[in-house]
N, C-alpha and C positions, 0 to 999 in steps of 0.2 A: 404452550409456546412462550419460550421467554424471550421477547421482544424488546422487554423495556431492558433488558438486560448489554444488548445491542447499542440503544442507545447511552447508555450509560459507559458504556467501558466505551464507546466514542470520544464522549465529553472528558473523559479523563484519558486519555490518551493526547487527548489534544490540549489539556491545558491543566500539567501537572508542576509542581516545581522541586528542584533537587539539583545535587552538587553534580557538578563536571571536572571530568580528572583531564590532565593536561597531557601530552604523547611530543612523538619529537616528527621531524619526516620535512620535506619539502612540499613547499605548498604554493600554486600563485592565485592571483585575482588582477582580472582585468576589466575595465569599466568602459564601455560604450555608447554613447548619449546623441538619442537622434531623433528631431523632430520634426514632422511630416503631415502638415494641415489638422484639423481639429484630433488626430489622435495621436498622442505623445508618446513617444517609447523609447526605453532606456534597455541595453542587453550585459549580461555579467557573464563572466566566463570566469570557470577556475580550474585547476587540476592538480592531481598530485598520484605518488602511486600507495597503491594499497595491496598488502600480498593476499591468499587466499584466505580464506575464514576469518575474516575483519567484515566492517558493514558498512555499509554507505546508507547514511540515513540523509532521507529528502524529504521537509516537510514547507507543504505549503496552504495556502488556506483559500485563494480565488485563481482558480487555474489547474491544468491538466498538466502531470507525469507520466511523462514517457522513458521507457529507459531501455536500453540495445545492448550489445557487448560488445566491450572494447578488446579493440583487435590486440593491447598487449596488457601490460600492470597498470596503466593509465587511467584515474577516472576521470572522466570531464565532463563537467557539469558547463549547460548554457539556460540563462535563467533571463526568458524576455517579457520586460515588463511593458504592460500597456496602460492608459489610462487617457482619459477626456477629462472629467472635473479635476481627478486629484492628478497630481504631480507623481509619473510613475520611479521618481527619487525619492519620493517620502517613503517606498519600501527598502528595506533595507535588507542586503541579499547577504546571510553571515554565513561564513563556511569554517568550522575548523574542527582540527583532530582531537581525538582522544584515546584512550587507553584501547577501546575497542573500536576504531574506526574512523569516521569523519563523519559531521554532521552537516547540513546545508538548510539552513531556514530562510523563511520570508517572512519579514518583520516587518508588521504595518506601524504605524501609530496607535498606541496605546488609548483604549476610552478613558483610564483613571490617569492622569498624565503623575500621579504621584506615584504610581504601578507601571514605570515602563515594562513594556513586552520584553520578555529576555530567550534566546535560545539553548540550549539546553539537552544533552544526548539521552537518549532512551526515551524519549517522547516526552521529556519533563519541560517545565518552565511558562511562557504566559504567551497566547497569542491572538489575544482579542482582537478584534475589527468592528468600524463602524462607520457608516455613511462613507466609505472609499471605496473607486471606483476601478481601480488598478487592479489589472490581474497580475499574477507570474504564471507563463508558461516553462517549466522545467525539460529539459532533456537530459539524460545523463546516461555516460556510457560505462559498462560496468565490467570490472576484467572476471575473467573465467575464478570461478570458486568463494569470487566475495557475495555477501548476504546482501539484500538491499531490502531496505525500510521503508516504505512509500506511503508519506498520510497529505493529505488533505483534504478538505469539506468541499467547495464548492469546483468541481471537477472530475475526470476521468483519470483511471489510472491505467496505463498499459503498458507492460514489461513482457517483452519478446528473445524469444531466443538466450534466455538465461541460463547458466549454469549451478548458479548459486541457490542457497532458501530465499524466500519470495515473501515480505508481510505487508500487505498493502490495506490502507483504510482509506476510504473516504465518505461520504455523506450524500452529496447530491452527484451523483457521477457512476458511470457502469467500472466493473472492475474484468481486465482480462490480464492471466497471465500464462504464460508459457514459460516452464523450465524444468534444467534435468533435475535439480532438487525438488525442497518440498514445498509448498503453497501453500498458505493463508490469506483468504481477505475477507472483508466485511464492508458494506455500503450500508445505504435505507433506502435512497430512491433509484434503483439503478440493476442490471445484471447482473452476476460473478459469474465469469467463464475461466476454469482454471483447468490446466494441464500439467501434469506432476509427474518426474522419471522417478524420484527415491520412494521406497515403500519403507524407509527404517527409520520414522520421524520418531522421537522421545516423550515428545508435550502432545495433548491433544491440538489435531488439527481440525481448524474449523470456518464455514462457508456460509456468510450469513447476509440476509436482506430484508428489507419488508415488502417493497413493490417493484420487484422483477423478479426474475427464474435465475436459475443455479444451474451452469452444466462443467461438472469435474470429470476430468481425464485422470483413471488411475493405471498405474502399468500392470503389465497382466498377471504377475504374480501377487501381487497386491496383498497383504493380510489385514484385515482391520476390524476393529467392532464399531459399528456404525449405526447412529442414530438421524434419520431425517422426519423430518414435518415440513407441512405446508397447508394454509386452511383453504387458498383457492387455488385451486392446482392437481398435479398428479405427480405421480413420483416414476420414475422408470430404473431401473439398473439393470445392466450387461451382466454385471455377477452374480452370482447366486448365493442370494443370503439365506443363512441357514439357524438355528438355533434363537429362534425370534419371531417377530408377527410382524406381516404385512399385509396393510389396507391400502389405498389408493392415496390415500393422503397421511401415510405414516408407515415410516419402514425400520426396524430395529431389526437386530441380530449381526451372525458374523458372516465376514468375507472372507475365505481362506480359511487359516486356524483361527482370525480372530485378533486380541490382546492388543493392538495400538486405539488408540479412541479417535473416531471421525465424525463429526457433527455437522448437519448440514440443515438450515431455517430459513424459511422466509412465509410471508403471508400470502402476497398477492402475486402466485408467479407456481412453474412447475420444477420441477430438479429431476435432473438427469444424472445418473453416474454413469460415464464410460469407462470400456474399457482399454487397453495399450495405449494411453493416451489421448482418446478422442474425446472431441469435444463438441 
């Protein structure tokens, strides 16, 4: 079981640094401040359009992502902040474009204040937190064919009714996602339920957790060479794998003819593959 493996490519997804290229397009932000007896909250809107196969990356660090399709080219992101102790304006909600897309972060205060936090595309750049109490709740709605990038630690991730590729991390929080494309996510304390229409992914895809179960939806013609474990649990699959070993708690070999790689982990939890999609 690589496990630690899990955690690790977390930790560096979430707090790497590197250059960002600049794009053109229209873009707005709008800032709404509202306060309501001991819990403070602040809401950000922004939108702009993005054609297909671009990406809408959302990263946040205390707070659940949610994300739906947009009814036309429009994304629009609403990013509502809450907080008691701290000031739910001491996050700072940065949205902006680049060569491949648009990025949308939540930016707390920095713990090394000579390190501020910076935001940063493809999951790079710095986004420490400490002793604040502020969440973001994210929504964003996502036009037909764009990708969407979904990380945060302390929350949920759920993307419904998507058309796009699907990469969702987070840490403390369940992952579900539903779309025609292809699915990835990854948690530690939490379930991944995923549902996938494309069967022609390129890169391994992969479903991973330590304390919850795994249930993926693949469509019925599905080809893939597939590796599961899990050390308390059972493993079940719809498809019939074939040229491999399976135990109750370990399943390798192919689905179909095989030749894409799909990987699926966790500890404390059962995995399920379905099939047309069920999950």
């Amino acid at each position: 079981m690589r496990i630690p493996a899990v955690l690790a490519s977390l930790a560096l997804a979430l707090g790497l640094a590197g250059p960002a290229a600049a794009g053109d397009g229209y873009w707005s932000s709008i800032f709404h401040d509202v306060v309501s007896g001991p819990l403070k909250t602040s809401e950000f809107r922004w939108q702009g359009r993005a054609a297909a196969g671009r990406t809408v990356e959302i990263r946040g660090v205390n707070g659940s992502i949610q994300a739906v399709p947009s009814s036309g080219d429009m994304v629009e992101v609403v990013a509502a902040r809450r907080g008691r102790k701290n000031d739910p304006d001491s996050v700072e909600i940065k949205a902006f474009e680049h060569d491949g897309g648009v990025t949308v972060c939540a930016l707390y205060p920095s713990t090394d204040s000579s390190r501020p936090n910076e935001c940063l595309a493809g999951g790079k750049g710095r986004m420490s937190v400490k002793n604040n109490d502020v969440s973001v709740e994210f929504v964003v709605k996502v036009p037909a064919g764009v990708r969407l990038f979904a990380r945060t630690v302390n929350g949920a991730v759920d993307a419904a009714g998507l058309s796009g590729d699907v990469d969702a991390e987070t840490v403390n929080g369940s992952v579900k996602i539903q779309t025609s494309g292809v699915a990835r996510a990854q948690t530690v304390n939490g379930s991944v339920n995923a549902s996938m229409g494309r069967a022609d992914w390129s890169s391994e895809v992969a479903f991973k957790t330590v304390n919850g179960s795994i249930r993926v939806g693949l469509p019925t013609g599905a080809s893939t060479t597939i590796d599961a474990e899990t050390v308390n649990g059972r493993i079940v699959s719809d498809f019939e794998v074939s040229n491999g070993s399976t135990t109750r708690r370990r399943l390798s070999g192919t689905i179909g003819s095989g030749g894409r790689a799909m990987s699926l982990e966790t500890v404390n939890g059962s995995i399920h593959i379905g099939r047309d999609g069920a999950i």
